[in-house]
C-alpha positions in Angstrom: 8.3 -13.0 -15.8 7.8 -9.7 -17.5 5.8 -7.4 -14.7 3.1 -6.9 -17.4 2.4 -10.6 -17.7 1.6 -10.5 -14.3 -2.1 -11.3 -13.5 -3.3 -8.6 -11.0 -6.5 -8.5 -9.0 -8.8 -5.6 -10.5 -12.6 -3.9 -9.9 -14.2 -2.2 -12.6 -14.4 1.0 -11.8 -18.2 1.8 -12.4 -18.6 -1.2 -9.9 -15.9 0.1 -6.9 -17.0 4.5 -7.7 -21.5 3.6 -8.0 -22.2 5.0 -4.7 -19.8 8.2 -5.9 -16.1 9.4 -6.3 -13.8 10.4 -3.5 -10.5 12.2 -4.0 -8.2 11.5 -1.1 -8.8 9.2 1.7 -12.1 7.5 2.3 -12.2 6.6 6.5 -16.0 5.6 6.5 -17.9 2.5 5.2 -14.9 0.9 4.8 -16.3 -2.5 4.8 -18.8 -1.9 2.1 -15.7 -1.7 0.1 -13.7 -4.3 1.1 -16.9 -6.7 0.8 -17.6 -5.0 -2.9 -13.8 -5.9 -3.6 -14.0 -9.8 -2.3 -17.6 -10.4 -4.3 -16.6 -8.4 -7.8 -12.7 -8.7 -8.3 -11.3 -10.5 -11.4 -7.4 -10.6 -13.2 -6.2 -9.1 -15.3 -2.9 -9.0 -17.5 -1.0 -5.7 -15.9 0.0 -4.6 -18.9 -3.2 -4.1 -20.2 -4.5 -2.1 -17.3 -1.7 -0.1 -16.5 -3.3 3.2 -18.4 -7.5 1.5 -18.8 -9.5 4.0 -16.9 -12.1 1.5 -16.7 -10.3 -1.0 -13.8 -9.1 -0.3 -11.3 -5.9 -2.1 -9.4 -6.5 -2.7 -5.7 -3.1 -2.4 -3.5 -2.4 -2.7 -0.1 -0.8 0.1 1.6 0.6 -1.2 5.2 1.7 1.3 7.5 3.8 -0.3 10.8 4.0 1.0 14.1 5.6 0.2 17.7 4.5 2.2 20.4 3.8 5.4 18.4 7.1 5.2 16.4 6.6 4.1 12.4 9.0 1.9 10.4 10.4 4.2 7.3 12.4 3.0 4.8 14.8 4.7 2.0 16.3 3.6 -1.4 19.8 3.5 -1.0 22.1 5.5 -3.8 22.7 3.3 -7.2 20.0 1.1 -6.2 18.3 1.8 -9.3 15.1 3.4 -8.4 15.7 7.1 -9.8 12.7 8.2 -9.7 12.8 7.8 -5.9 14.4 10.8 -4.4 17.6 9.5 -2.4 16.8 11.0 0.9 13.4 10.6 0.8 11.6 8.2 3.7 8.6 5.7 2.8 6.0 4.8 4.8 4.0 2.5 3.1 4.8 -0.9 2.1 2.7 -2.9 -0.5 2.2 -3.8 -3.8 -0.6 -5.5 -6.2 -2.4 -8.5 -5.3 -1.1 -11.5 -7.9 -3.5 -14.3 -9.1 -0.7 -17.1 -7.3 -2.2 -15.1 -3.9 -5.4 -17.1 -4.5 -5.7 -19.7 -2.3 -9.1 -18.8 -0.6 -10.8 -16.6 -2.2 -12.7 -15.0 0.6 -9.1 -13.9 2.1 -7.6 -12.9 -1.4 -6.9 -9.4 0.2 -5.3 -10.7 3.7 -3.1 -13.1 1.5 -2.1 -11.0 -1.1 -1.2 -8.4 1.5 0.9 -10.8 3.7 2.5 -11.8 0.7 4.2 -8.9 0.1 4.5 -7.9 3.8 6.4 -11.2 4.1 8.7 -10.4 1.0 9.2 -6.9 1.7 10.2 -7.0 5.3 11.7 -8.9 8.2 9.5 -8.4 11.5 10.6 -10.4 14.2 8.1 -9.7 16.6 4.0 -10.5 16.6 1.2 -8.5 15.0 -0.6 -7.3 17.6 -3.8 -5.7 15.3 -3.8 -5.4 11.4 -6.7 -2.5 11.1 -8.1 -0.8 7.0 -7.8 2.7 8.1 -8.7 4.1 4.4 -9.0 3.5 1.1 -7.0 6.1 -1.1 -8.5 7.5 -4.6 -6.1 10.1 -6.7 -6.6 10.9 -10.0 -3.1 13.4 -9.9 -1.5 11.6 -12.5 -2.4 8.5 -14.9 -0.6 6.0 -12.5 -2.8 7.1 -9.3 -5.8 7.1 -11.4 -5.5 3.7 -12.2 -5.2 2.3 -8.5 -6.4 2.0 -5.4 -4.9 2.0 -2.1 -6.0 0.0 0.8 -4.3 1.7 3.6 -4.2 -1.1 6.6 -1.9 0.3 9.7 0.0 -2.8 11.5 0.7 -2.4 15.3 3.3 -5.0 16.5 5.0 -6.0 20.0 8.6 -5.4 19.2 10.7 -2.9 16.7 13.3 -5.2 15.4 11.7 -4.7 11.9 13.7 -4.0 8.6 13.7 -4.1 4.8 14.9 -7.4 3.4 16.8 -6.0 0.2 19.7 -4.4 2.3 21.5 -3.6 -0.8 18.8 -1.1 -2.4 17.1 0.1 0.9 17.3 0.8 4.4 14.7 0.6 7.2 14.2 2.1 10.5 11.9 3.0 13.4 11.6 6.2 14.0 9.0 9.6 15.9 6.7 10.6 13.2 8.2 13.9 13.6 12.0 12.9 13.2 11.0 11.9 9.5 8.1 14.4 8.6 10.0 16.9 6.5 11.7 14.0 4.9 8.3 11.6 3.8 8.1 11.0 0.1 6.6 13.3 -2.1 4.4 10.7 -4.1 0.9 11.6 -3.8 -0.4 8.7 -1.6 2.2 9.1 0.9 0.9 13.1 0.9 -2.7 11.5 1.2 -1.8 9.5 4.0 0.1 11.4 6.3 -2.1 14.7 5.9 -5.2 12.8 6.0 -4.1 10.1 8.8 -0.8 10.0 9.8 -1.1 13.8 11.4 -3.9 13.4 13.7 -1.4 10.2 15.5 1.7 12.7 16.2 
């Protein structure tokens, strides 16, 4: 399927912003917004919200950690992604919530989330605490101002984690500060590790 046929889970924005706009990452009444996601999301085709001002696209943002150290992952040369800088670390794994994740809609978030966690990763250990630390709003660019972020940090009992698309990426647990000149440069991942990320080191 063509990713703009895809059915992605959406708020309006007037709904999700009525109590005010943030820029950057929201830490407080954090379940006033998850709750206001679960009781007013609908789909939408992606194609026709990709640049509509008016929704906006909720994604979970999952940040994992082992005792203090945080799985980063890279894109691998000629694996495509050129706008991705080669040597360039994410944190952050995720992507948009799909209308196949509905199965009960008062988890919609949890399942869309593990969804991707489970395609985008191989974790061999347990989760020992999944935690919403933030909810990120940027309006730097078109693409940001049209989503977002739930940031959720995952804490687990073992580091044998990786990337499951060895071919275009690499993964690997490391010290916040082995990796901190080397984060991506992509405005969430600045949002992030500024606004939470730094106070953990």
């Amino acid at each position: 399927m063509d990713k703009n046929d895809e059915k992605v889970l959406v708020v309006k924005s007037e709904k999700l912003f009525e109590k005010g706009i943030w820029k950057g990452l929201k830490q407080d009444n954090l379940e006033y917004y998850l709750d206001l996601i679960n009781k007013n999301f609908e789909f939408k085709r992606r194609g026709d919200v990709e640049e509509d001002n008016n929704y906006q696209q909720i994604i979970p943002y999952i940040l994992f950690s082992y005792e203090g150290k945080f799985f980063a992952y890279k894109y691998l040369s000629g694996a495509g992604e050129k706008r991705l800088v080669n040597n360039n670390y994410q944190l952050g794994v995720g992507g948009h919530i799909n209308k196949e994740d509905v199965a009960d809609e008062r988890n919609i978030i949890e399942a869309g989330m593990m969804r991707e966690w489970n395609e985008e990763v191989e974790f061999a250990g347990s989760l020992l605490s999944k935690k919403l630390v933030g909810i990120i709003n940027d309006d730097s660019s078109p693409v940001e101002k049209v989503h977002l972020g739930l940031v959720f940090h995952f804490i687990g009992d073992a580091s044998d984690i990786n990337v499951k698309e060895t071919d275009k990426m690499e993964g690997k647990i490391f010290e916040l500060k082995e990796i901190e000149n080397n984060l991506s440069h992509s405005p969430w991942m600045k949002i992030v590790y500024n606004d939470y990320l730094k106070n953990l080191v």
